[in-house]
C-alpha positions as CSV (number, residue, x, y, z in Angstrom):
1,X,1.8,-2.8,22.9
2,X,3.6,-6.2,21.6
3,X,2.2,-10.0,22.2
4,X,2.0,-12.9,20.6
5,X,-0.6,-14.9,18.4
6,X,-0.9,-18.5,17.0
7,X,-3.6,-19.4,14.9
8,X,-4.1,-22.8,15.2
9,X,-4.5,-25.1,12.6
10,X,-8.5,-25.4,12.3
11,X,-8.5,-22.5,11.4
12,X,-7.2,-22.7,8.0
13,X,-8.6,-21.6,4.8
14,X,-6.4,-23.2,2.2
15,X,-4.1,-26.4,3.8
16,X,-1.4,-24.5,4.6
17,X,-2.6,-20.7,5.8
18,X,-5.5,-19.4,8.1
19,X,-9.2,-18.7,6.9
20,X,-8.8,-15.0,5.8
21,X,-11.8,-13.6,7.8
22,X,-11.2,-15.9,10.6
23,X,-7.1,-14.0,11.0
24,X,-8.8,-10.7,10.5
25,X,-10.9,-10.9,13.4
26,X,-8.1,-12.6,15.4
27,X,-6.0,-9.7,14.9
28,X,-9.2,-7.0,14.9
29,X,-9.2,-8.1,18.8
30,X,-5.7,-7.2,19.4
31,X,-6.5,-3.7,18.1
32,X,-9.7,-3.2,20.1
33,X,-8.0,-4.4,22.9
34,X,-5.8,-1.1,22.8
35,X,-8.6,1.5,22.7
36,X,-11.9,0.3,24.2
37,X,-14.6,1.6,21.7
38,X,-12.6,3.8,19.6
39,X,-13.1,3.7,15.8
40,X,-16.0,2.4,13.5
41,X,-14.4,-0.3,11.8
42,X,-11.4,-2.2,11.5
43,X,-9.4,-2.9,8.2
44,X,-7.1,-5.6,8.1
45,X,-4.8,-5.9,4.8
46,X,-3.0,-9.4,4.8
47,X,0.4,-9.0,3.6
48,X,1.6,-12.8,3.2
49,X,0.2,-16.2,3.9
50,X,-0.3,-16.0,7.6
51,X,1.4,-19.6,9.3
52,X,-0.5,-22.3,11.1
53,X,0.6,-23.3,14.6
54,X,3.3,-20.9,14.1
55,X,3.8,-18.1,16.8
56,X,3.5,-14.4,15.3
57,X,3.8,-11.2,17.1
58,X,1.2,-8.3,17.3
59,X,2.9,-5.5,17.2
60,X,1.2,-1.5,18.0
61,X,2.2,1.3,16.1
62,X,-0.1,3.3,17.8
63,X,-3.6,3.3,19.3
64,X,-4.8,2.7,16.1
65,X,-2.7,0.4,14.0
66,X,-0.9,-2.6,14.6
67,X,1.3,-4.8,12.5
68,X,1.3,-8.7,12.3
69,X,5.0,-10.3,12.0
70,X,6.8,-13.9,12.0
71,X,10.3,-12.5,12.1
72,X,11.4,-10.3,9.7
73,X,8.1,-11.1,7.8
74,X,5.1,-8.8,7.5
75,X,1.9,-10.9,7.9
76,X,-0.5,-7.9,8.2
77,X,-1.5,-4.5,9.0
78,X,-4.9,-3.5,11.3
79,X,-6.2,-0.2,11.3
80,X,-9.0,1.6,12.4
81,X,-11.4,3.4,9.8
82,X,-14.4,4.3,8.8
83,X,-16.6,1.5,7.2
84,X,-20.1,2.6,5.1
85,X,-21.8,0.2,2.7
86,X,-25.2,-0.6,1.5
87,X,-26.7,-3.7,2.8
88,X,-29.6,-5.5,0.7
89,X,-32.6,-7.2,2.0
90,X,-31.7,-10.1,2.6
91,X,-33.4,-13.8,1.6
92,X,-35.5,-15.3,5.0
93,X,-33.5,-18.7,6.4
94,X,-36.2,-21.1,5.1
95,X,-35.4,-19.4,1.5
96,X,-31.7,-19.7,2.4
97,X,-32.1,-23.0,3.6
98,X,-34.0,-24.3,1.0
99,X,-31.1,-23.2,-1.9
100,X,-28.1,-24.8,-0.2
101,X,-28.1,-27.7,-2.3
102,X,-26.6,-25.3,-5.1
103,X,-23.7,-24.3,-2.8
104,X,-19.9,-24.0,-4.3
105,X,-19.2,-25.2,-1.0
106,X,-21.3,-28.5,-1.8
107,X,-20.4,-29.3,-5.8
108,X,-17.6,-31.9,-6.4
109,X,-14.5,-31.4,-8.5
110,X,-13.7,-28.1,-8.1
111,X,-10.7,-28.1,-5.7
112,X,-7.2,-29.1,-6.7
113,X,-5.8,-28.7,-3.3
114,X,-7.4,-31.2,-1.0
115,X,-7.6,-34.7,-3.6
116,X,-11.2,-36.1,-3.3
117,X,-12.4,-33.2,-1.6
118,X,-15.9,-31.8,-1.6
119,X,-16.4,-28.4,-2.6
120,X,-14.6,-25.3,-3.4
121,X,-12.6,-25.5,-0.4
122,X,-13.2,-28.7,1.9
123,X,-11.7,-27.9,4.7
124,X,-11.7,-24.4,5.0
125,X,-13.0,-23.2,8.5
126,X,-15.6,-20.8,6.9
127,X,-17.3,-22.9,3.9
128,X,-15.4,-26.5,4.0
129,X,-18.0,-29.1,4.0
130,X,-15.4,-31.8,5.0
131,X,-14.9,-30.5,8.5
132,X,-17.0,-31.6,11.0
133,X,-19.8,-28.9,12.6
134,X,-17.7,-28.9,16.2
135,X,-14.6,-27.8,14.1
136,X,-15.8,-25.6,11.7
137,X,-18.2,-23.1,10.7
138,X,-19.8,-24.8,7.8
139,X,-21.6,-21.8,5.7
140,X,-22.9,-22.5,2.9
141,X,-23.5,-19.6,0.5
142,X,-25.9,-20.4,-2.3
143,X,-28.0,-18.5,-4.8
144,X,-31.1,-17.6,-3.5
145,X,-34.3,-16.9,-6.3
146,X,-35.0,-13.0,-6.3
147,X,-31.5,-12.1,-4.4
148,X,-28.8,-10.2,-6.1
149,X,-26.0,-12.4,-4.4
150,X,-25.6,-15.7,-2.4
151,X,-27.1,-16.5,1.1
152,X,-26.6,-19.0,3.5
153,X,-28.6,-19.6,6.4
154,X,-26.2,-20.8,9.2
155,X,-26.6,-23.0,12.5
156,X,-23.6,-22.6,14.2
157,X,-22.6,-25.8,16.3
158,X,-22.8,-24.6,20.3
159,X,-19.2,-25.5,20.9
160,X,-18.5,-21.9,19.3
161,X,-20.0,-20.2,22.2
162,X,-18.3,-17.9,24.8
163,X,-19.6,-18.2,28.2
164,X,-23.3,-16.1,27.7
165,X,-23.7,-18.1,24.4
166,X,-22.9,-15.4,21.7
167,X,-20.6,-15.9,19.1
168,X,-16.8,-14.7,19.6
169,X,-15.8,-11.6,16.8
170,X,-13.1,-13.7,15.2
171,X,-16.0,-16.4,14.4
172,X,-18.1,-14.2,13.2
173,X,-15.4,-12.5,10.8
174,X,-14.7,-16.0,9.6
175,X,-18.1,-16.1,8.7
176,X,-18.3,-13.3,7.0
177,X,-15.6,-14.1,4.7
178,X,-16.4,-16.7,2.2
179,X,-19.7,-15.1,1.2
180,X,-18.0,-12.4,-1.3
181,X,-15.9,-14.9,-2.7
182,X,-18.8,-17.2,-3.6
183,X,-20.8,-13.9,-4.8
184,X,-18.5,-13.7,-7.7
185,X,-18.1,-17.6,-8.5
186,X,-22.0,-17.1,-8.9
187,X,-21.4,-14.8,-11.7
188,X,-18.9,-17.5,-12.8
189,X,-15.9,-15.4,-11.7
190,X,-13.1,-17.0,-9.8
191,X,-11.5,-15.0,-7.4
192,X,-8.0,-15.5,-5.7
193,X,-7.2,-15.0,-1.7
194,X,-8.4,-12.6,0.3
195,X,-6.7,-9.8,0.6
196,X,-8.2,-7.1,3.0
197,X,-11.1,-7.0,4.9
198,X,-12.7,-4.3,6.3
199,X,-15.7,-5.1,9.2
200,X,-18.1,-3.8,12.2
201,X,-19.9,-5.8,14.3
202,X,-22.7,-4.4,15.7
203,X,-24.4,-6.4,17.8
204,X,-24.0,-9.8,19.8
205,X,-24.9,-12.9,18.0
206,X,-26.3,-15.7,20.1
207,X,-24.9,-19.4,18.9
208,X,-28.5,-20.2,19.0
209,X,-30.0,-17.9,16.5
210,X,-31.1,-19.3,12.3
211,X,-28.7,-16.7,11.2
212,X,-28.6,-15.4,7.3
213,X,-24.9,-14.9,5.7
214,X,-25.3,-12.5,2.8
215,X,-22.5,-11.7,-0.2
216,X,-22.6,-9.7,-3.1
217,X,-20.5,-8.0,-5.3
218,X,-19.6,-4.7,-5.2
219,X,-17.0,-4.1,-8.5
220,X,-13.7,-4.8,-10.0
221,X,-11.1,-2.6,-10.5
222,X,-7.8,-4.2,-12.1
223,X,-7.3,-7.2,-10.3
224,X,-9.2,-6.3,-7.1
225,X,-12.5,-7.7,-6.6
226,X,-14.9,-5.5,-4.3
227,X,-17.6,-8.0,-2.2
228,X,-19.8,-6.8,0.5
229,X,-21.4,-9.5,3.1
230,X,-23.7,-9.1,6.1
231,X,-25.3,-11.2,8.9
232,X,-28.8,-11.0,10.4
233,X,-30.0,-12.6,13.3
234,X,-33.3,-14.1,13.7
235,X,-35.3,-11.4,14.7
236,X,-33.7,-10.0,11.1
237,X,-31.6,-7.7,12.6
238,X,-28.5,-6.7,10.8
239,X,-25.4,-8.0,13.1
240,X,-22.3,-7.3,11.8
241,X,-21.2,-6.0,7.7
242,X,-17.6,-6.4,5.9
243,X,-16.5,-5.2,2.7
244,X,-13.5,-7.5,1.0
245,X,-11.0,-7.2,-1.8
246,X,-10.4,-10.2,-3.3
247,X,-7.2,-10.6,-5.2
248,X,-7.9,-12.1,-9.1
249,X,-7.1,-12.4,-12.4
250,X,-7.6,-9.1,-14.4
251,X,-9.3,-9.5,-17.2
């Protein structure tokens, strides 16, 4: 199997390169496209920043890897594993809801990247709060009273719907991913860029739903910081789980 990708450039995490969970899920698809059903999870491990509006191609080892290149240039590897991690109760929406206003995502100041921005990435797709709702996902993890982690209680815009009005995987990925990064700023611990993500969805997510974005971490080893996050519909039904590394500083 060989195609080609672009990720266009809404979909960017820092200015220049895509929104970590957001290229994971795009190239997740790719692999379950090969083998319908097969495997637990996927793992995606992102080699280099992956380019905006810049064509790639998807490349299949076998049924159950494929690699990501721009040229000569490894972007990323997919494979198919198996995926187990413990999920916490999570916070209700209202709770969520009600602790936003202590959001990273919200707090002035603390990007360098994006001059005047707001938060700790403004124009990220996941968590920038200085992209409109139509073109961005707008999660806003917080810390919630009585939770072990950050929260966010999410209303997708309905212009992220596919046809039956669910949520498409690469969305949700995207989603997923700045969660664990803002579970270790909450233990005032800066983190670097993601770099692999490992997630299972498991079960359709309507655009309509008061959804609950969980992260938490997990441990550090070196320089690799281990985050777990989860989403819950609004029947509370666990939806879809990830476990991240996050590339830091080692202390």
């Amino acid at each position: 199997m060989q195609a080609s990708i672009v990720i266009e450039a809404k979909f960017r995490g820092p200015p220049d390169s895509g929104n970590g969970g957001y290229i994971s899920g795009a190239f997740a698809g790719h692999l379950d496209d090969a083998v319908d059903g097969a495997g637990d999870a996927v793992q995606v491990t992102l080699r280099a920043p992956t380019p905006l509006d810049a064509e790639m191609q998807v490349i299949g080892v076998d049924a159950y890897h494929l690699d990501v290149k721009q040229g000569d240039v490894l972007i990323a590897q997919a494979e198919r594993v198996e995926l187990s991690i413990d999920v916490p109760e999570p916070p209700s929406f209202a709770a969520a809801a009600a602790a936003v206003k202590d959001s990273l995502a919200l707090q002035p100041g603390l990007n360098n990247l994006v001059l005047g921005g707001l938060g700790f990435h403004p124009i990220c797709f996941c968590c920038g709060a200085d992209v409109d709702a139509t073109e961005g996902l707008r999660v806003f993890a917080a810390p919630v009273e009585g939770f072990d982690g950050v929260a966010a209680a999410w209303q997708p815009d309905a212009s992220f719907a596919d046809e039956e009005g669910f949520l498409p995987s690469a969305v949700l990925w995207a989603a997923l991913d700045c969660p664990g990064q803002f579970a270790f700023m909450n233990d005032g611990i800066r983190t670097g860029l993601l770099g692999r993500m490992t997630a299972k969805i498991l079960k359709p997510v309507a655009v309509s739903d008061q959804i609950v974005v969980i992260g938490w971490c997990i441990g550090i080893e070196g320089k690799k910081h281990f985050a777990g996050t989860a989403m819950f519909n609004q029947q509370s039904e666990c939806c879809a789980i990830s476990k991240q590394v996050w590339i830091g500083r080692q202390d």
